[in-house]
N, C-alpha and C positions, 0 to 999 in steps of 0.2 A: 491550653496549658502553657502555662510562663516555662522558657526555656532552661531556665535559672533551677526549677525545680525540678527538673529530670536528673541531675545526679541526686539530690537526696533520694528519688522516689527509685531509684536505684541501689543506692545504698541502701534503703531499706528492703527491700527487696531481698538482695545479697543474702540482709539479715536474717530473716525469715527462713531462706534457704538451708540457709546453713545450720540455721535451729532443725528445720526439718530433718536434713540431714543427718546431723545427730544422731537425733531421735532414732531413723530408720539402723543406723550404726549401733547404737544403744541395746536393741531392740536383736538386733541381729547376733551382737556379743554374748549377750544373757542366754540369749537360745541356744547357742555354740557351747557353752559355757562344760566342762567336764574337770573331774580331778584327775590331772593329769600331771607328768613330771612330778615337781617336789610341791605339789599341791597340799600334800597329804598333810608335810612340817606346816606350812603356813598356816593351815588350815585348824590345826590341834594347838597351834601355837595363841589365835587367837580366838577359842573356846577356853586355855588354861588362863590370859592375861582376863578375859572377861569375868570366870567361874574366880578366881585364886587371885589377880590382878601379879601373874606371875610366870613367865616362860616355860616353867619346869611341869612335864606332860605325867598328870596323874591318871591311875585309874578311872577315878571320875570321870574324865575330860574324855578318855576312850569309852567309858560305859554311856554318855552324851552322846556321841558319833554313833554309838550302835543304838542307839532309843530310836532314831531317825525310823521314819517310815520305811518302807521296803521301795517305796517309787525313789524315793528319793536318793536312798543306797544305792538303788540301781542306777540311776543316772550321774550319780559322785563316784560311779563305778567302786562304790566304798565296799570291801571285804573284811569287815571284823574277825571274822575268824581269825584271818591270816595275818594281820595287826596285831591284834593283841597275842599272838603266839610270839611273833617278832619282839614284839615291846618285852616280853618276858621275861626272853633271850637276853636283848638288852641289859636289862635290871640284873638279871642273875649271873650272867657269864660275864659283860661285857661286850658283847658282839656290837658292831655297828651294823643296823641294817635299816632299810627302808628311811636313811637319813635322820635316825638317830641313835645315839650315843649314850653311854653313862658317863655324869660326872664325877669331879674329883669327890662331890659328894654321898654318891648311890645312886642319885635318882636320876632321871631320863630328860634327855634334853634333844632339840631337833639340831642338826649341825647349823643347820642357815640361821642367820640374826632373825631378831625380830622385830626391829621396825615397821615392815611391813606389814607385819600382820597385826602389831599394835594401830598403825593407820587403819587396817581393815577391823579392829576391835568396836567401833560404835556400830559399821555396818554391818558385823556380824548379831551385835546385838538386839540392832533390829530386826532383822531377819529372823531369829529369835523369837521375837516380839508379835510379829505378824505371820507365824508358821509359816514361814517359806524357807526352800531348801538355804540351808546356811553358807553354801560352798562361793552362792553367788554372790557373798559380798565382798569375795577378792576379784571378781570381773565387774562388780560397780566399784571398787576401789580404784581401779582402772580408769574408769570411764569417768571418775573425778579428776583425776590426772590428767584426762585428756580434756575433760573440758576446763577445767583450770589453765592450763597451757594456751588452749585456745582466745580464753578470755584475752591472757597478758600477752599475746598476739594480735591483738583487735587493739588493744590498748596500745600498744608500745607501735604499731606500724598501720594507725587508722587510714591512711591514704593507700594500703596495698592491697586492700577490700576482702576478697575470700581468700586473695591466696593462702599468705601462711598458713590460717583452717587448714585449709584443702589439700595445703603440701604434709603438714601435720598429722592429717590422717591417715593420706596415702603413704606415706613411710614408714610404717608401723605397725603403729596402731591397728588400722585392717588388720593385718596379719596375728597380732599377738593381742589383740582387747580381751579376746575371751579366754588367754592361758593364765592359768591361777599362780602368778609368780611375778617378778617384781621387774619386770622386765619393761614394761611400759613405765612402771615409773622410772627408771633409769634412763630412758631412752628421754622422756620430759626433763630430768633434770639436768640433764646432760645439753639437752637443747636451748633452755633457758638462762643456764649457766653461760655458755657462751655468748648469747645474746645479752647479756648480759655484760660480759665484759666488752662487747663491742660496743654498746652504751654507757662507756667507762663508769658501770655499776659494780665495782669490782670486790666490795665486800658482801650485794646478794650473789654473785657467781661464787664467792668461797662458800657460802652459806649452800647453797645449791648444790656445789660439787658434793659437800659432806652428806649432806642429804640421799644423795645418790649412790656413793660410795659407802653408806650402812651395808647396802646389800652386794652390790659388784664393788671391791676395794681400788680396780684399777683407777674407776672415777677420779678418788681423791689426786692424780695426778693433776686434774685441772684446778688443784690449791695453788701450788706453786706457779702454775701456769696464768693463773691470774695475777700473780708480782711479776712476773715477764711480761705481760700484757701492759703493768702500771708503767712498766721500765720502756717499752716498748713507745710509748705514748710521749715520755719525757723525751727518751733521747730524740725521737721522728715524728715528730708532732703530724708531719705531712697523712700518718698512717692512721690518723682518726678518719673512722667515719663517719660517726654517728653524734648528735649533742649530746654533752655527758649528763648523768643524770643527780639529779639534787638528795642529798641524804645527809641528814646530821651524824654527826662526828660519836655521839655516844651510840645512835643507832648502827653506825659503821661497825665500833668497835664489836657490840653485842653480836651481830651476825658473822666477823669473822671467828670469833672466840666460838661461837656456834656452829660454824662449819667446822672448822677444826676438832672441836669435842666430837661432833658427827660421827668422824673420821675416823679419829680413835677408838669410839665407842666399842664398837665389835672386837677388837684387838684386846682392849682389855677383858670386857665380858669371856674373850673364848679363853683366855690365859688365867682367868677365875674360875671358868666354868672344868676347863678340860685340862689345866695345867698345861696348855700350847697358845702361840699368837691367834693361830690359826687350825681348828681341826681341819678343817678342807682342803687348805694348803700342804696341811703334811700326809692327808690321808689319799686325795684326790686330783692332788697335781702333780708333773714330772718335768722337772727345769729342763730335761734331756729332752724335751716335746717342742723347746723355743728353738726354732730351725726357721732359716728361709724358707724352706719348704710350708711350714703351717702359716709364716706371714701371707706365704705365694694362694693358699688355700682360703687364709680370711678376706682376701679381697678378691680372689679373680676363680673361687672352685664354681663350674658350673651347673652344682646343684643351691651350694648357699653363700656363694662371694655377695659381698659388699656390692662391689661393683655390677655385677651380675643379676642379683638382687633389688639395687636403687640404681639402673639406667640414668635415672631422671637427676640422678647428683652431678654427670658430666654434660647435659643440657644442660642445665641449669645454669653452669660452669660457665659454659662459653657462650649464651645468650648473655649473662650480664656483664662479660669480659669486653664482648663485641657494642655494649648498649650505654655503657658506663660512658663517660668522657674523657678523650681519647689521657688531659691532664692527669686524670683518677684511675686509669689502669693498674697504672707499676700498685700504686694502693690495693687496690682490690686485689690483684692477681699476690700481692704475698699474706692479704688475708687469707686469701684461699691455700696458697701453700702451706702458713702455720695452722692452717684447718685439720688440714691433711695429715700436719708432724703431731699433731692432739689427737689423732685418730690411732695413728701406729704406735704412740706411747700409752695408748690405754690399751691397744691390742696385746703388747709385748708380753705384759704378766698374765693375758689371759689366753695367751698360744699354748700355756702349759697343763688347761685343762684335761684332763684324762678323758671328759665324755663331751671330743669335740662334735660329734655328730648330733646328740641326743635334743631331742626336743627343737632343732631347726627346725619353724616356719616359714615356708620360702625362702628365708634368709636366718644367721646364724644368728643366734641369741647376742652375739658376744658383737655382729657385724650393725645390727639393729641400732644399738644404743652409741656402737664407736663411728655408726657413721654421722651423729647428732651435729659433731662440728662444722661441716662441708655444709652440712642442709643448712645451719646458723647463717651462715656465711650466706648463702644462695637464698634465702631470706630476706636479711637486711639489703642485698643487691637486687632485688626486684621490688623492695619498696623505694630506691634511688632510679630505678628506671622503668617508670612509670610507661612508654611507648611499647616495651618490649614485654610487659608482665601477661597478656593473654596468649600472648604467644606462646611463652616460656609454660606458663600454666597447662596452656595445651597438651604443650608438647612433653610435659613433666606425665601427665593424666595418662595420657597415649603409650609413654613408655614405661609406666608402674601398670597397665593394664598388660599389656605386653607379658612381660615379666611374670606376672602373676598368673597369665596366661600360661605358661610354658614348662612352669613349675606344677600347679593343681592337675593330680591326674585320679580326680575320683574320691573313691574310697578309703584307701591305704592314707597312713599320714603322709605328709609332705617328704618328712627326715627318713622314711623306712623305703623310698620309692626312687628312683633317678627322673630329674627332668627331663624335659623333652627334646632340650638343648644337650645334656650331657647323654641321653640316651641317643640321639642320632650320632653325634660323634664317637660315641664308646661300637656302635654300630659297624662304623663308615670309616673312621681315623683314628683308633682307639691308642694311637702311642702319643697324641697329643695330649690326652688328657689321662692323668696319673695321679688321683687324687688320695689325701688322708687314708690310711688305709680304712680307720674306723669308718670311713664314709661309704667307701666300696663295697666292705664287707655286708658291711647293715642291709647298707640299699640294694645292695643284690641278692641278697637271702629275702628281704624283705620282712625282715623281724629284727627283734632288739636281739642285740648277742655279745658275750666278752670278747674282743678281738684279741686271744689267742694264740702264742706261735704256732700253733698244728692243724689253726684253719687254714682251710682255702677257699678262694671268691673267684669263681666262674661268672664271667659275662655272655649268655646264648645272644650269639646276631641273628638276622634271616636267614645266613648261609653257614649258620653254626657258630661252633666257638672262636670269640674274638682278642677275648682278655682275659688271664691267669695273673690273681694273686696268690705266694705264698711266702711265707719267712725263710731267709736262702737257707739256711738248716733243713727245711722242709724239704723232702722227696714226692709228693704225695701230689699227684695231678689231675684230681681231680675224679679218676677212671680214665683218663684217658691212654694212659700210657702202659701197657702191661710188662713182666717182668723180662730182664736185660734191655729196656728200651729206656731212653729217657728224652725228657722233652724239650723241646726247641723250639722260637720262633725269632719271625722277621725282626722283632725289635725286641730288646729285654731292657730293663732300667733298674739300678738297686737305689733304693731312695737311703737316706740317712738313717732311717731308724732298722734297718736292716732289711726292709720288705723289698722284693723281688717281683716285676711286673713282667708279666709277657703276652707280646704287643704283637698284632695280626694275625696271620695264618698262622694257627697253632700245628704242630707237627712233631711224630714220635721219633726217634733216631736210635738207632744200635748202641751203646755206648755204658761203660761201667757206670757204679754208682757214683755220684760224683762227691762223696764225701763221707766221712766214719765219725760216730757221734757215740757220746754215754751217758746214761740215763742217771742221775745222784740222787738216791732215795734207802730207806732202813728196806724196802721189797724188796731192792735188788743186792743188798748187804754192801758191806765195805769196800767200793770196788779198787781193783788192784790199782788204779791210776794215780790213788791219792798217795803223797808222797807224805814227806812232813810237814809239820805242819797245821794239821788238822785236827779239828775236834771230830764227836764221836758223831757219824752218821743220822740225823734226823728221818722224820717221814718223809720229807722232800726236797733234803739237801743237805747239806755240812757246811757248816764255819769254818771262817779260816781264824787260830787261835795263836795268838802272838803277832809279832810283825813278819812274820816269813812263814808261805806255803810252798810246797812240790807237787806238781803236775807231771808225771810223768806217760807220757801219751804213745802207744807203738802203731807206726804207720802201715799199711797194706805193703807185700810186697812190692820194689818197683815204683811207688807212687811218691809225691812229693807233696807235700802242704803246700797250698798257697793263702790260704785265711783260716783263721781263728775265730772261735767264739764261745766264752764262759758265760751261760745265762745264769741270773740270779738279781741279788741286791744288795744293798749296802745297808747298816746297820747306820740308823739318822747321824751319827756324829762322821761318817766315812763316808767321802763322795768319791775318789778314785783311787788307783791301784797303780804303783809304781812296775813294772810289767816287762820281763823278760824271758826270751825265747831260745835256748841253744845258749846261751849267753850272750847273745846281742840283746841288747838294752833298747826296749824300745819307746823308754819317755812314759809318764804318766798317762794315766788311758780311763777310760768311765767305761767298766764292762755293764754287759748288758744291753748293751745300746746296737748291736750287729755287729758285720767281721771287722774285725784284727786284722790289718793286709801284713802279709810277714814279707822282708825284704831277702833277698837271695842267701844272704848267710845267714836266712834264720832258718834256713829248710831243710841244710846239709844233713843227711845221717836217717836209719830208720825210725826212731822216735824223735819224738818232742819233748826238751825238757823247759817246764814254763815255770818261771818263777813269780810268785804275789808279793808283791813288799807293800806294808801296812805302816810305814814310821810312826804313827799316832789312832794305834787301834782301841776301840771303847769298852769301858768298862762296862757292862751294866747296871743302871742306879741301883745304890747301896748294897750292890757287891761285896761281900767279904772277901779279904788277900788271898788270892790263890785263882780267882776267876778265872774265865775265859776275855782274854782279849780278843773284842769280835772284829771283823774287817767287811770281809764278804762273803756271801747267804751262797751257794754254787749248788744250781739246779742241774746244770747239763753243763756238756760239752761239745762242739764240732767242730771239728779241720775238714773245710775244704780242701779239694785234693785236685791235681793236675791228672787232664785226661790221659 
């Protein structure tokens, strides 16, 4: 055999391989394949575009889903009954539930866009077509994504053989081919996008980003990010790496104009549909959730960090840092840093999720698709360093197995369970790791649950309890502590959102209650605390009505306050509360959010007189004169107290 022809006969080889592979990945997704998460909206979304050629979820399109066989229901874990009771609700009251909503019009709409499920609209119809369950043509809608990606992988870096495939897969896709939601495709477009602009293709990366950003809107950050990239290239020409790629000028124009429409699309659609930018943004996210804390949990928590998750992104790293030419470093290594600054600015708007835990595989939905830049990067640098790519492949292989290793424990989902990593340290050093509460909660109870200020999340080690969560308001230990005792251990930590950890030997201690609280609700009637101010008592709270409330709060004999805390909410046009205590002024404040720490002259005297100032309190649309000017929603109350 001519020596000459052992790389092709290896290349092709490769070829095959990776077809095969596929296939076995293909094969594996479909089988996996369940309605889970917001499967249910995609799902009805694209039986109404196929039946209506129209988003909006009729009767029909649920009485379709219930015709299904009974196999098939079972395995779509689909419940009509309880759907179409929900959807009723819906339509008649208004309710949001099970991810959908009434529009401005009456009728029933899913909150999520539906691009996706319009992509998934031929493969549903085939499915259809050929009686097979219909659920699975958002896990082959998937596995077109993913083999499209692959393809413009093979295409754009034919000298770097299986990797990219192979890095493509393992980053991912495993994990999420068979979840019925749009996460794969985000995680591709996201991927290609970049790689894209490092092939200063820079009007398919806008094109790309918008793409992407239908479903996850932080994507469209990488619009902008591809005119920094074009700027980037002018001002440092040194910082190209790649040949740039050939496209006409009217083609150029049509796919930016196209990403950008992309982008916008759902904004408008949801401000037509629901009278807001964003239902999900107003209904399901909380700007009070963007904390270094949740950034510290998207890349390093050791059930679904980023980092924790993809090992293989910091191999990758410094193989091709150490492999590149020594000239092409400084290049490379600020590729990789603006990889990194693309990653934490698409995180930033999605730190504010409310259901950060939910539906993590292995790794966080939100960590999946934001880790796309880094891998870009760690891509096109293993097709420049050809000596070092079976190595790096290797050794990328070895630590996603790893990983994936440490996390699968069976049965239970991924997201309801602690890994094996956060489970021995939560075990063994449990003040190191102090994660999301909603992650704690979940994966300690091991079911889905609202993470509530009145729960509490026990951690059992082998030699008993190791870690106590509760909201510092909370008195409540679990069982462990019985009356005039109260709890203590070796380490405690309040995080920002107010939740209170305690860390090691847990243990009971003699000691009063360490704080006095009041319940705001029409059950327990008007209570004496509320000064002026106020409107008239609700089921589970009171308005404050005008620009100025009184809180008049009376302390235990003896005892002092040292924190504060108003639970409640703000009416959409009010985000904070000008806020004073005894008459120290203590600056603007976002209640709700944990304690108030009150300074030494705000403590003086047996009660608390707290005052609310609203300067620009809301009217309610189309209010007639005389309203209520609303401020803040006031559920409860707590002063901590000095022992």
């Amino acid at each position: 055999m001519p020596v000459s022809s052992l790389p092709a006969r290896a290349g092709a080889l490769a070829h095959w391989l990776l077809i095969g592979l596929f296939a076995v990945f293909a094969a594996a997704s479909l089988t996996r394949a369940r309605l889970t998460g917001d499967g249910l909206e995609y799902l009805l979304m694209s039986q109404a575009l196929v039946a209506h050629g129209s988003p909006e979820v009729r009767e029909s399109d649920l009485a379709a889903l219930a015709a299904l066989p009974a196999k098939a229901r079972e395995r779509a874990r689909l419940d009509p009954g309880r759907w179409q009771e929900a959807m009723t609700r819906v339509r008649r009251d208004g309710a949001l539930e099970l991810g959908f909503a009434r529009g401005a019009d009456g009728e029933v709409y899913a909150i999520h866009f539906w691009v996706y499920s319009l992509l998934a609209a031929p493969l549903y119809a085939l499915a259809a077509l050929l009686q097979v369950n219909p659920f699975l043509a958002l896990a082959s809608l998937n596995l077109v994504f993913v083999a499209a990606t692959a393809a413009c992988l093979r295409a754009w870096f034919p000298q770097a053989g299986a990797a990219p495939p192979l890095l493509l897969l393992v980053m991912g896709p495993l994990f999420y081919g068979f979840w019925p939601g749009p996460e794969v495709m985000s995680g591709c477009c996201v991927l290609l996008a970049v790689l894209a602009a490092l092939r200063r293709d820079l009007a398919l990366a806008v094109f790309l980003a918008g793409l992407g950003a239908t479903q996850n809107p932080p994507i469209a950050g990488l619009i902008p990010a591809a005119g920094a990239y074009w700027l980037l290239y002018r001002l440092f020409p040194g910082t190209i790496l790649l040949p740039a790629t050939a496209r006409p000028r009217g083609a150029k124009a049509a796919l930016v104009c196209a990403g950008i429409a992309l982008a916008a699309l759902p904004w408008a659609y949801n401000q037509r549909v629901f009278g807001t930018p964003s239902i999900i943004g107003k209904y399901f996210t909380d700007r009070a959730l963007v904390t270094p804390e949740r950034m510290f949990s998207f890349l390093f928590d050791l059930n679904q960090g980023l980092f924790v998750g993809f090992p293989a992104l910091l191999a990758i790293g410094a193989v091709v840092l150490a492999s590149v030419p020594a000239q092409r470093r400084a290049a490379w290594s600020a590729h990789f840093l603006i990889a990194f600054l693309l990653t934490l600015g698409m995180a930033a708007p999605a730190l504010s999720a409310t259901n950060w835990n939910s539906g993590a595989v292995f790794v966080s939905r939100y960590a999946y698709w934001g880790a796309m830049p880094m891998l870009a990067v760690g891509i096109a640098g293993l097709a420049a360093a050809p000596r070092a790519r079976r190595a790096a492949l290797a050794l990328a292989l070895l630590l996603q197995l790893l990983a994936a290793w440490q996390v699968w424990q069976g049965g239970a989902p991924t997201y309801l369970a602690h890994s094996r990593l956060a489970q021995w340290v939560l075990d063994h050093a449990p003040r190191f790791y102090n994660p999301d509460p909603e992650i704690f909660l979940k994966r300690s109870a091991r079911r889905e649950l609202l993470p509530t200020h009145d729960l509490v999340g026990l951690h059992q080690g082998p030699q008993g309890p190791t870690k106590l969560l509760r909201y510092w308001t909370n008195a409540e230990s679990a069982g462990l502590c019985g009356p005039g005792t109260q709890l203590a251990a070796e380490h405690v930590v309040t995080l920002a959102s107010g939740w209170r950890y305690y860390n090691g030997k847990l243990r009971c201690v003699p000691g009063r209650a360490p704080g006095v609280g009041w319940t705001i609700g029409a059950r327990q009637g008007r209570s004496a605390i509320l000064g002026a101010g106020w409107s008239q008592v609700e089921d589970s709270g009171v308005w404050t009505d005008g620009r100025r409330a009184v809180l008049v709060l009376p302390l235990p004999e003896g005892r002092q306050a040292r924190a504060l805390s108003l639970e409640g909410g703000y009416v959409d046009a009010v985000h904070e509360t000008e806020l004073a205590v005894n008459g120290v002024d203590l600056g603007p404040v976002r209640l709700g959010r944990g304690a108030v720490a009150l300074p030494p002259a705000a403590r003086a005297g047996h009660t608390l007189t707290v005052e609310l100032r609203h300067p620009h309190p809301a009217l309610p649309a189309g209010a007639p004169a005389g309203s209520r000017a609303l401020g803040f929603f006031l559920r409860g109350v707590y002063v901590e107290l000095s022992p």
